[in-house]
TITINU-956220 format. One record per atom (N, C-alpha, C, O, CB): atom name; x, y, z. Coordinates in nm, 3 decimals, always signed. Atoms other than C-alpha are relative to their C-alpha. Last residue first. Glycine has a CB too. Layout:
N
{atom->CA	c1->X	c2->Y	c3->Z}
...
//
This chain:
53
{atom->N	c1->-0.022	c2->-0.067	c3->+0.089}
{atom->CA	c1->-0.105	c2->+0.718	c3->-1.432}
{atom->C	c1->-0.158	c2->+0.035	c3->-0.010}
{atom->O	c1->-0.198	c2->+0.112	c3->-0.098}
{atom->CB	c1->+0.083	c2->-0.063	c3->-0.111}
{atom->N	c1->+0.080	c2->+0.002	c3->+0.137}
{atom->CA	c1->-0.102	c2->+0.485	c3->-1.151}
{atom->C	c1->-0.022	c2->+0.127	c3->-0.046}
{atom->O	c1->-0.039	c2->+0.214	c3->+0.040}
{atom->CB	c1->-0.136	c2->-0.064	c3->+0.007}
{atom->N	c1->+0.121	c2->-0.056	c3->-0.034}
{atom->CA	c1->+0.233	c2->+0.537	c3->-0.981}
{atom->C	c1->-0.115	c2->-0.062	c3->-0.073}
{atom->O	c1->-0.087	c2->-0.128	c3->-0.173}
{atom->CB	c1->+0.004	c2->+0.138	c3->-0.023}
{atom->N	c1->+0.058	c2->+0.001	c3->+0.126}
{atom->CA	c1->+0.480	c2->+0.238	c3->-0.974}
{atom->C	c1->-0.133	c2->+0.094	c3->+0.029}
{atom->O	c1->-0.227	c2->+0.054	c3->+0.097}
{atom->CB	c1->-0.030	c2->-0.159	c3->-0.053}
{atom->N	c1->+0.198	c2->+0.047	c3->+0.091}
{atom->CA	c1->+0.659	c2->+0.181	c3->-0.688}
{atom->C	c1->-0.035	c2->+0.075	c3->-0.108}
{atom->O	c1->+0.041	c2->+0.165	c3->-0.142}
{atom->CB	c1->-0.163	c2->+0.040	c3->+0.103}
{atom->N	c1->+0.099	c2->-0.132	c3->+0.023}
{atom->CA	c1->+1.061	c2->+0.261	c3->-0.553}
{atom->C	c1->-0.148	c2->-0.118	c3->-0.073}
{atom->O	c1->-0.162	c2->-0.229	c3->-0.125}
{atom->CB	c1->+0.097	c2->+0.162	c3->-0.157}
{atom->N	c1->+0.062	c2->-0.060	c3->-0.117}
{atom->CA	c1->+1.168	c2->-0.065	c3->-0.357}
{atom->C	c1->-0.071	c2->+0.137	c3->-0.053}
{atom->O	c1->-0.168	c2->+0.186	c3->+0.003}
{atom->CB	c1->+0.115	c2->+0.028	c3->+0.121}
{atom->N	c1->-0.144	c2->-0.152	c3->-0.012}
{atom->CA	c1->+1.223	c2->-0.241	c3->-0.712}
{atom->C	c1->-0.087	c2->+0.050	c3->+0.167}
{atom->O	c1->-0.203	c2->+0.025	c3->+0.199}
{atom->CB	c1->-0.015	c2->+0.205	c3->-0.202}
{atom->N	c1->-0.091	c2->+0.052	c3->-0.112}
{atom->CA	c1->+1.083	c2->-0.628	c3->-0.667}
{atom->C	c1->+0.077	c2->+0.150	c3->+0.025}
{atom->O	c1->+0.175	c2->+0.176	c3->+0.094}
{atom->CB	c1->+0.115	c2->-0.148	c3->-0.054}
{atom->N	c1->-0.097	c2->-0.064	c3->-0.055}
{atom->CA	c1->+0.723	c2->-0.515	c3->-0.776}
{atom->C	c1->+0.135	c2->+0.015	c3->+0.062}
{atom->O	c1->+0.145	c2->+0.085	c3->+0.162}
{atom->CB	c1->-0.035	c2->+0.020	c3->+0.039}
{atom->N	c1->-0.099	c2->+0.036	c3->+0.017}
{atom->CA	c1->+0.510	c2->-0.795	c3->-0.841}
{atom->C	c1->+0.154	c2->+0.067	c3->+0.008}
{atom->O	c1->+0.263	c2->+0.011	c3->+0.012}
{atom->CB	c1->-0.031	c2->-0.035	c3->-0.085}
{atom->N	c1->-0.018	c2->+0.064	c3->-0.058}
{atom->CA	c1->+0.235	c2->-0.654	c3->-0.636}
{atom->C	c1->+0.127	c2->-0.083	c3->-0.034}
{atom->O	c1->+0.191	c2->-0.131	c3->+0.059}
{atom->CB	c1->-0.099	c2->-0.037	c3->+0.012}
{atom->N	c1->-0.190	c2->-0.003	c3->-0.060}
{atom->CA	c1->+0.304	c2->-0.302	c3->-0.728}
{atom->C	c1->+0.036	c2->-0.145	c3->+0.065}
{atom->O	c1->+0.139	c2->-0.160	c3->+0.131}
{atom->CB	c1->+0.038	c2->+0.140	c3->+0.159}
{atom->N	c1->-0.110	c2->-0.018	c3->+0.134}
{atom->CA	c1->-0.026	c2->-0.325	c3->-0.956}
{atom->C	c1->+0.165	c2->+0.010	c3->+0.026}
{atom->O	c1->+0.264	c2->+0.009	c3->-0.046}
{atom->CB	c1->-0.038	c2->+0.151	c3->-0.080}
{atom->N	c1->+0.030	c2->+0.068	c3->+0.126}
{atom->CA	c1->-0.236	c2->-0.439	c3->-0.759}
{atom->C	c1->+0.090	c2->+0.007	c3->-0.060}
{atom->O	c1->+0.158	c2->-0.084	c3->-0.109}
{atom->CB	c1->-0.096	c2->+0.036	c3->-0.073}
{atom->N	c1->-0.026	c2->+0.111	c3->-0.052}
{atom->CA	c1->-0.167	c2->-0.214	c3->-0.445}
{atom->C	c1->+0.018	c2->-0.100	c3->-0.100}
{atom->O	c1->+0.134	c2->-0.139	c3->-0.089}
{atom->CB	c1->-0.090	c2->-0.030	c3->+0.089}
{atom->N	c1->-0.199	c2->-0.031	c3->-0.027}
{atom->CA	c1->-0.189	c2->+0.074	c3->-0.645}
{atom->C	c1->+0.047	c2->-0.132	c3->+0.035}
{atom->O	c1->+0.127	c2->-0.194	c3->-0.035}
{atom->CB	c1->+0.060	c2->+0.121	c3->+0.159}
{atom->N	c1->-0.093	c2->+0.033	c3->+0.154}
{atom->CA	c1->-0.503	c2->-0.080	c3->-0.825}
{atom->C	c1->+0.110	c2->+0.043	c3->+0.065}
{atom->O	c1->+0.215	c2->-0.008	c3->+0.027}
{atom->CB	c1->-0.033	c2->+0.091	c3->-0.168}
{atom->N	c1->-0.052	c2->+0.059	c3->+0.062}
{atom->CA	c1->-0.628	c2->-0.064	c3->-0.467}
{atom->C	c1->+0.079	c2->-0.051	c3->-0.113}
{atom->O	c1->+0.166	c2->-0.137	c3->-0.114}
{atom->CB	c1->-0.034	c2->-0.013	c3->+0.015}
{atom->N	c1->-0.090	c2->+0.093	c3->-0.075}
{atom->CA	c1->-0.554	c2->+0.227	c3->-0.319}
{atom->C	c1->+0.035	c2->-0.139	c3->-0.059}
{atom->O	c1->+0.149	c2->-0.179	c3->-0.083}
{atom->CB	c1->-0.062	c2->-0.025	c3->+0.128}
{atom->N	c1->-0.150	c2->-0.085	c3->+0.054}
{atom->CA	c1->-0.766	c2->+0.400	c3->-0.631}
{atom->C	c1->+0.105	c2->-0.115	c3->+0.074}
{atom->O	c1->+0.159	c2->-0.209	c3->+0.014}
{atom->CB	c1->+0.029	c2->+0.208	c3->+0.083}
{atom->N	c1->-0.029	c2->+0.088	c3->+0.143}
{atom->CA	c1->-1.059	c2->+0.126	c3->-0.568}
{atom->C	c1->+0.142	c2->+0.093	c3->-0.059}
{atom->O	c1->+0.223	c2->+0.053	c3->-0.142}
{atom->CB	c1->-0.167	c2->+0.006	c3->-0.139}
{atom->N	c1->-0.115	c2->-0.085	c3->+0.084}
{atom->CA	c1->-1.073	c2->+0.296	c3->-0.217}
{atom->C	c1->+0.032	c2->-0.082	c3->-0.072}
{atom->O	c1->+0.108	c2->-0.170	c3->-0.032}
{atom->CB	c1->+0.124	c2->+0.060	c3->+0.063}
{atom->N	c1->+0.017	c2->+0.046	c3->+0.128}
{atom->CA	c1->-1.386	c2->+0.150	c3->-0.052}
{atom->C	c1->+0.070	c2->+0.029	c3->-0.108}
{atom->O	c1->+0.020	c2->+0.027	c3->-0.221}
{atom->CB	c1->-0.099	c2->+0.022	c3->-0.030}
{atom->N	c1->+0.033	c2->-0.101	c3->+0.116}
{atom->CA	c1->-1.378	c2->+0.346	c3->+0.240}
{atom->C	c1->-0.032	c2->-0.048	c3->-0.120}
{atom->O	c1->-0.109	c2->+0.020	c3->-0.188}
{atom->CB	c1->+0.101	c2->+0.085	c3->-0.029}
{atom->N	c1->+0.115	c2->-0.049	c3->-0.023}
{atom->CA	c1->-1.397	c2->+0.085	c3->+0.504}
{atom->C	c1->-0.033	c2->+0.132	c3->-0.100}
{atom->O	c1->-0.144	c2->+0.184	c3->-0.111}
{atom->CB	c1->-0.001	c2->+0.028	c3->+0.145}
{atom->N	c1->+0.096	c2->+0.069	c3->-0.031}
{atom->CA	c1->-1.202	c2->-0.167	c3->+0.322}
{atom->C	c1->-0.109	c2->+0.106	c3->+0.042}
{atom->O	c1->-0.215	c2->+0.109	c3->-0.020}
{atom->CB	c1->+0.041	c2->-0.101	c3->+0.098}
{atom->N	c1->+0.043	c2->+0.044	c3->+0.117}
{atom->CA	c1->-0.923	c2->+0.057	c3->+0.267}
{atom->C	c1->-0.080	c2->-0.077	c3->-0.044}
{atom->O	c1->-0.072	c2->-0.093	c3->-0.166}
{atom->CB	c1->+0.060	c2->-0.026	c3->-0.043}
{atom->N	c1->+0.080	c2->-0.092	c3->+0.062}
{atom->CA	c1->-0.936	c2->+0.170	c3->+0.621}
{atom->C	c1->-0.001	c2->+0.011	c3->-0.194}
{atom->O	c1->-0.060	c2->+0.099	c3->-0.256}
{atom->CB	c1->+0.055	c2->+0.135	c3->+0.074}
{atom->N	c1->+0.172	c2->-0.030	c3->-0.002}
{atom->CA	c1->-0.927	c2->-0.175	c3->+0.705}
{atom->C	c1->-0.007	c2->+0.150	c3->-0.027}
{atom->O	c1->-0.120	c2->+0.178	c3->-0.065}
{atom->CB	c1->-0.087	c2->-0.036	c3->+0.165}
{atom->N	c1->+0.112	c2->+0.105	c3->+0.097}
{atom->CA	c1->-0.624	c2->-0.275	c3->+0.491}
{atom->C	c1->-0.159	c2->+0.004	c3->+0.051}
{atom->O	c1->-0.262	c2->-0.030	c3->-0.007}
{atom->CB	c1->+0.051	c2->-0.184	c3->+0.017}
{atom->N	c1->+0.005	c2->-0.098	c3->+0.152}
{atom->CA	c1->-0.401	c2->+0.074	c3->+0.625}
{atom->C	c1->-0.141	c2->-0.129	c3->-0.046}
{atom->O	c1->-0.252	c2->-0.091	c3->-0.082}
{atom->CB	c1->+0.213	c2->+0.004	c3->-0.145}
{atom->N	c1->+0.085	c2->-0.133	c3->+0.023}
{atom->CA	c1->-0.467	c2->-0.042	c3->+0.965}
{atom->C	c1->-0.008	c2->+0.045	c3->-0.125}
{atom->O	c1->-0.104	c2->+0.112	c3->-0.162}
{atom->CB	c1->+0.048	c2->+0.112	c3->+0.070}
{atom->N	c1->+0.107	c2->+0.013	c3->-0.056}
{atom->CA	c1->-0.318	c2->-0.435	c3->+0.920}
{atom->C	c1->-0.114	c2->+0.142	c3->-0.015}
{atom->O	c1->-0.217	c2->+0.141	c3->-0.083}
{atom->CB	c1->+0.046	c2->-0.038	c3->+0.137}
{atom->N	c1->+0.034	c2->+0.052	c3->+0.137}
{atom->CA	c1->-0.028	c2->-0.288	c3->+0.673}
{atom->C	c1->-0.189	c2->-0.030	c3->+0.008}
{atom->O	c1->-0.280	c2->+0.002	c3->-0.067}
{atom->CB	c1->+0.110	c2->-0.166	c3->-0.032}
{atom->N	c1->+0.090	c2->-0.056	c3->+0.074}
{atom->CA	c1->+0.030	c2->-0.064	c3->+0.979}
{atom->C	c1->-0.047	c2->-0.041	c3->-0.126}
{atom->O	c1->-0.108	c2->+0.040	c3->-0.196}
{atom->CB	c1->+0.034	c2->+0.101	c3->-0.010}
{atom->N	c1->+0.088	c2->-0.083	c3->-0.079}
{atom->CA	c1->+0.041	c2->-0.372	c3->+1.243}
{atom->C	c1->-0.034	c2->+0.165	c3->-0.090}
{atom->O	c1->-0.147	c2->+0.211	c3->-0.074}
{atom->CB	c1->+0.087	c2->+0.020	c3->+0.160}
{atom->N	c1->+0.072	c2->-0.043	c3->+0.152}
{atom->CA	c1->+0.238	c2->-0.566	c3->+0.985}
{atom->C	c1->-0.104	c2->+0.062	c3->+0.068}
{atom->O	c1->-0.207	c2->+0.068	c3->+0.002}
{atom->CB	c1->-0.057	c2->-0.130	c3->-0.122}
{atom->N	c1->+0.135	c2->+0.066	c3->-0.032}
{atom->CA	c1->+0.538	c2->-0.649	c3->+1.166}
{atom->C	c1->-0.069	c2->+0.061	c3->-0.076}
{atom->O	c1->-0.028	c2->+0.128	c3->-0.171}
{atom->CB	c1->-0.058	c2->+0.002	c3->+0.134}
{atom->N	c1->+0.062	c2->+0.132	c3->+0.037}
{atom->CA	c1->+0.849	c2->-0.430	c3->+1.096}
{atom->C	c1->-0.084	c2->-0.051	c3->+0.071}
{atom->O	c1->-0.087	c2->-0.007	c3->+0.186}
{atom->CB	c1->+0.075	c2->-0.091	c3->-0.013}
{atom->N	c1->+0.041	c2->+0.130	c3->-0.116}
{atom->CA	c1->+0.868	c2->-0.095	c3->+1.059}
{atom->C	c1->+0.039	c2->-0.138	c3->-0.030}
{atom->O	c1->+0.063	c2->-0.180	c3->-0.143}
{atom->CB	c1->-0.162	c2->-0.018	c3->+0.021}
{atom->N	c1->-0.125	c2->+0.070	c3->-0.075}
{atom->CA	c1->+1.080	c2->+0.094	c3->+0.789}
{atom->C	c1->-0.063	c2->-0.090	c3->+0.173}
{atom->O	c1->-0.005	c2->-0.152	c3->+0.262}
{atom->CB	c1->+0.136	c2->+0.162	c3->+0.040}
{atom->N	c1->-0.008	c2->-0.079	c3->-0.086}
{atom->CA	c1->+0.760	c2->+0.301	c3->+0.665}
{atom->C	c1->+0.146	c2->-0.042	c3->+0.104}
{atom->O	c1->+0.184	c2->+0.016	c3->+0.206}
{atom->CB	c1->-0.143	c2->-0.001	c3->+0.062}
{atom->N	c1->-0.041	c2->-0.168	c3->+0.064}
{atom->CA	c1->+0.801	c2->+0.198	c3->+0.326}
{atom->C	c1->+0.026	c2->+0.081	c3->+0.140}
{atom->O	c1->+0.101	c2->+0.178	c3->+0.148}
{atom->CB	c1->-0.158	c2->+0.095	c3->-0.105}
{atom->N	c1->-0.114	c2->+0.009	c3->+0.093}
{atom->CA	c1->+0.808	c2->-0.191	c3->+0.481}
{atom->C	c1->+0.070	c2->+0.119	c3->-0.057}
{atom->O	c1->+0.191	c2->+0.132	c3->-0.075}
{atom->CB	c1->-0.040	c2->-0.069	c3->-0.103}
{atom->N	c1->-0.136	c2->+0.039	c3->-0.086}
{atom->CA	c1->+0.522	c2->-0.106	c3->+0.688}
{atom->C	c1->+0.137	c2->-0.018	c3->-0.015}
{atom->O	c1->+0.215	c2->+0.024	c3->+0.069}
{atom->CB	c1->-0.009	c2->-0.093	c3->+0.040}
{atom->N	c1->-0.034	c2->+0.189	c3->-0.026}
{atom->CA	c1->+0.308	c2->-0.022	c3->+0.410}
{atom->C	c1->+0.106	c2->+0.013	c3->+0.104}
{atom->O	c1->+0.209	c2->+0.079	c3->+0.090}
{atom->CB	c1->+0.079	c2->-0.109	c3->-0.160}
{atom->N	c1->+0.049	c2->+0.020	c3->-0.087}
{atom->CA	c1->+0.200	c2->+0.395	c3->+0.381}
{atom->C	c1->+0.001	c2->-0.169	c3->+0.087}
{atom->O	c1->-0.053	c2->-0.207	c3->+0.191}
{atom->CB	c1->-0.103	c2->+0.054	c3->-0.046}
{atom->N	c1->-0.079	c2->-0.053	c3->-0.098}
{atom->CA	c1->+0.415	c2->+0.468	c3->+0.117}
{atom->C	c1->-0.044	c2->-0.021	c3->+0.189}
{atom->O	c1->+0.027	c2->-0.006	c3->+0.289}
{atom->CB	c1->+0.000	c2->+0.153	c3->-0.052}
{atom->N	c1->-0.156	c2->+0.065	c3->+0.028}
{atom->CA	c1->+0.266	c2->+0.218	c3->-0.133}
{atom->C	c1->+0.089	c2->+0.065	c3->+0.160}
{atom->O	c1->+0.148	c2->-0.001	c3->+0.245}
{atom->CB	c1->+0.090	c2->+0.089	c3->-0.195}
{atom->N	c1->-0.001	c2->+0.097	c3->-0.044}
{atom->CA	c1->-0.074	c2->+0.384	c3->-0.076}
{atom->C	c1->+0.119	c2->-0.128	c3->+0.086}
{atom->O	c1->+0.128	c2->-0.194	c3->+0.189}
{atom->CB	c1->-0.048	c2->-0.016	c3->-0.088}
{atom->N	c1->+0.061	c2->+0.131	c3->+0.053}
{atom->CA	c1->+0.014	c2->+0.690	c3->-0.156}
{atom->C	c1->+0.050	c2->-0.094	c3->+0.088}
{atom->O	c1->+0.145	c2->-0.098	c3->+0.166}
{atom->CB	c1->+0.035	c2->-0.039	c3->-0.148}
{atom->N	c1->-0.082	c2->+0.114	c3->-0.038}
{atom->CA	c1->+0.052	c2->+1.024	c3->+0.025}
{atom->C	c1->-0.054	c2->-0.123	c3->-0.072}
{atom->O	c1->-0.176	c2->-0.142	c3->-0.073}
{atom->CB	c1->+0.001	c2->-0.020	c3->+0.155}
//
């Protein structure tokens, strides 16, 4: 599952209560993968994302 899919927004919630959980367990792991996803879909206006390659 990526990152991307796991945002509140992908998940059709709203509020940011899993954006909140997803950002500490990406904090407590240290997931430099998660991030460049994150990074790199920040300008992103399409709803599909951008794998990293």
């Amino acid at each position: 599952m990526t990152v991307i899919s796991q945002l509140s927004s992908s998940l059709g919630q709203k509020g940011n209560d899993a954006n909140i959980a997803l950002a500490k367990e990406i904090a407590e792991t240290e997931n430099s993968y998660a991030i460049k996803e994150l990074v790199q879909n920040l300008g992103n206006k399409d709803k599909k994302y951008k794998q990293i390659v």
